[in-house]
N, C-alpha and C positions, 0 to 999 in steps of 0.2 A: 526553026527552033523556037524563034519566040512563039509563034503561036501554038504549038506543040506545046510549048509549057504552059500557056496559060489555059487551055484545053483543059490539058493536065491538071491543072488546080481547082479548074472548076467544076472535074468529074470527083475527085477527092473532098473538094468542100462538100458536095453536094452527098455524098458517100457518109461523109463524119454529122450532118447537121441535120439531116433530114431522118431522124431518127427520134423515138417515143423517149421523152427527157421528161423532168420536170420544169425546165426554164420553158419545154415548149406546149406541157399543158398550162404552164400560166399564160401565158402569151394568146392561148386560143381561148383560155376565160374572158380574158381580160375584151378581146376582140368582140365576143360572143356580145359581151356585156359594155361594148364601146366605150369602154372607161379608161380613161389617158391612156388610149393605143398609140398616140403618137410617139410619145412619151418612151411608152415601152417598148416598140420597133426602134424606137432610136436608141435606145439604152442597149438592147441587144445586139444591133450590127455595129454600135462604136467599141463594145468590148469584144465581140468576135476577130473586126479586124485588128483592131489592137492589138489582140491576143496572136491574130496569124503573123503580122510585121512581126511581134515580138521574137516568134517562134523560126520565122528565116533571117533573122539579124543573127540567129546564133544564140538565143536565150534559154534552148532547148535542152542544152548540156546543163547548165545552172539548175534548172530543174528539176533533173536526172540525179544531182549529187546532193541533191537537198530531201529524200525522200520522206525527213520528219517533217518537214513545210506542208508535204503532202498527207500523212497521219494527221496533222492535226485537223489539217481541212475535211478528213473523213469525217471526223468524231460532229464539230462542229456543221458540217453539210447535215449529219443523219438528224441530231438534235433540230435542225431549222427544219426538214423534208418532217421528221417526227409533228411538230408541231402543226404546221401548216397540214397533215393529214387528218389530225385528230378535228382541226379547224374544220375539212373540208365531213366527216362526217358529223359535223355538229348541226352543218349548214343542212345536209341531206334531211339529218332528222328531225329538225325543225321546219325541214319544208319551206327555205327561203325561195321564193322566186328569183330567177338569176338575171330575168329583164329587167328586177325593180332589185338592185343589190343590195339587201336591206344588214349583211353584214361588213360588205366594202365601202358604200356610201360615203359612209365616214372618214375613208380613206383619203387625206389629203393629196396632191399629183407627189408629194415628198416623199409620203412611205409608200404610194405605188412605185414609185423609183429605186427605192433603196429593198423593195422585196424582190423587186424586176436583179438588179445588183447582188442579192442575195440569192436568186436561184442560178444566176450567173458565173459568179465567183467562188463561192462555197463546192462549188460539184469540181472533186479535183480532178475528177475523168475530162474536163473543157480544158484541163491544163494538159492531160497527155493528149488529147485529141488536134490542139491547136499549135500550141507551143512547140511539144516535143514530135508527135506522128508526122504534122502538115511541115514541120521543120526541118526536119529528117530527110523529107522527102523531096523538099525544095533543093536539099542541097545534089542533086541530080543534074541540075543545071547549073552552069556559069555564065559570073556575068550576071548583066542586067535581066538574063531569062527567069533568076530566081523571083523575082521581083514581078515580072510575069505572071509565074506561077501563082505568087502573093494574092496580085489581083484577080486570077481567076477565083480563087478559094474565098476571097471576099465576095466577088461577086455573086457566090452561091450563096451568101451570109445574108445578103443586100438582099437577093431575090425572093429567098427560102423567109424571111421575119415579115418582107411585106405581104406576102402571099399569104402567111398565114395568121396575120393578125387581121389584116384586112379583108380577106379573103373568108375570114371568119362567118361574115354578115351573112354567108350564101346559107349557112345551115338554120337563119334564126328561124323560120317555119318550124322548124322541130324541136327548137328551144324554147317557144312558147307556152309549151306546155309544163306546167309544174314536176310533174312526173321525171322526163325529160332530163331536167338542172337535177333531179335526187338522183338519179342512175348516174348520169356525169360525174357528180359529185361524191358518188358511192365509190365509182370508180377513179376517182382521182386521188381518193383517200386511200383508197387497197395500194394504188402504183405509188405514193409514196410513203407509205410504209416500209412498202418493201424496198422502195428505190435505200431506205432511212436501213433497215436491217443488212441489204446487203452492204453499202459503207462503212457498218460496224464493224463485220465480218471481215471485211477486206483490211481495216484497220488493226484489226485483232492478230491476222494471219498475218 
């Protein structure tokens, strides 16, 4: 049974994480462009799992009966994805190199932490995905197998942020080129827009 659950948890983490987000095209910028990767693989697998214990302790129901908690974080997520879009086609059309990040640079490890934080916490889809779905699910099991289960789904958290932050380096050949960071970047602006428009909509409806 235990290992059945934590099987279990780690075909489910892996199921819910390894999926086209915004927390996880900043994470392969940021890799691309080896700028506090540390930093931001740690930031993301400490509130991942955070978020899974929270979600099999039972937090899942709390969530569930608080759905303005969630409205607000729509409006707020779209507004933060909105900006950071409009950022990411300013960079395209100005033709930033993204080896030499001449608009991150600047970027203390502080506010790469708290935007790493912000594409995290803001998206309240990681609150039904972790809390509520992965919590749900755990309770399948008794006993210390939910706790199992936990670790599996962390373990996809653990696996899935190093691999792809670090894992990043493997594409810099193709990110060398200028061209290259303006398509990314074209494209990283269209997905959150619209990641930012649907938020609205779902807050709306």
């Amino acid at each position: 049974m235990i290992s059945t659950a934590y099987l279990a948890g780690l075909a489910a983490g892996a199921g819910l994480i390894i999926a086209i987000g915004a927390q996880n095209a900043f994470v392969l910028r940021q890799g691309l462009q080896r700028h506090f990767i540390g930093s931001v693989v740690a930031v993301c697998i400490l509130a991942d799992v955070g978020l899974i214990l929270l979600g099999v302790a039972g937090m899942g129901l709390a969530v569930k009966q608080h759905p303005s908690l969630l409205e607000w974080l729509c409006y707020v997520g779209a507004a933060f994805l909105a900006v950071y879009g409009m950022l990411a086609l300013r960079r395209a059309w100005q033709g930033e190199s993204g080896l030499q990040p001449v608009g991150n640079a600047a970027l203390s490890r502080g506010r790469v932490v708290l935007a790493c934080l912000a594409f995290t916490l803001l998206n309240p889809h990681v609150y039904l995905d972790t809390v509520v779905l992965l919590g749900s699910l755990s309770t399948h099991y008794a006993g210390n197998a939910r706790w199992f289960f936990a670790a599996g789904a962390s373990t996809a958290s653990v696996l899935w942020f190093l691999s792809l932050g670090y894992g990043a380096r493997l594409l810099l050949p193709v990110f060398r080129s200028p061209l290259a960071w303006r398509v990314f970047d074209v494209a990283v602006a269209v997905f959150m827009l619209t990641l930012a428009v649907v938020l609205l909509r779902q807050s709306v409806s």
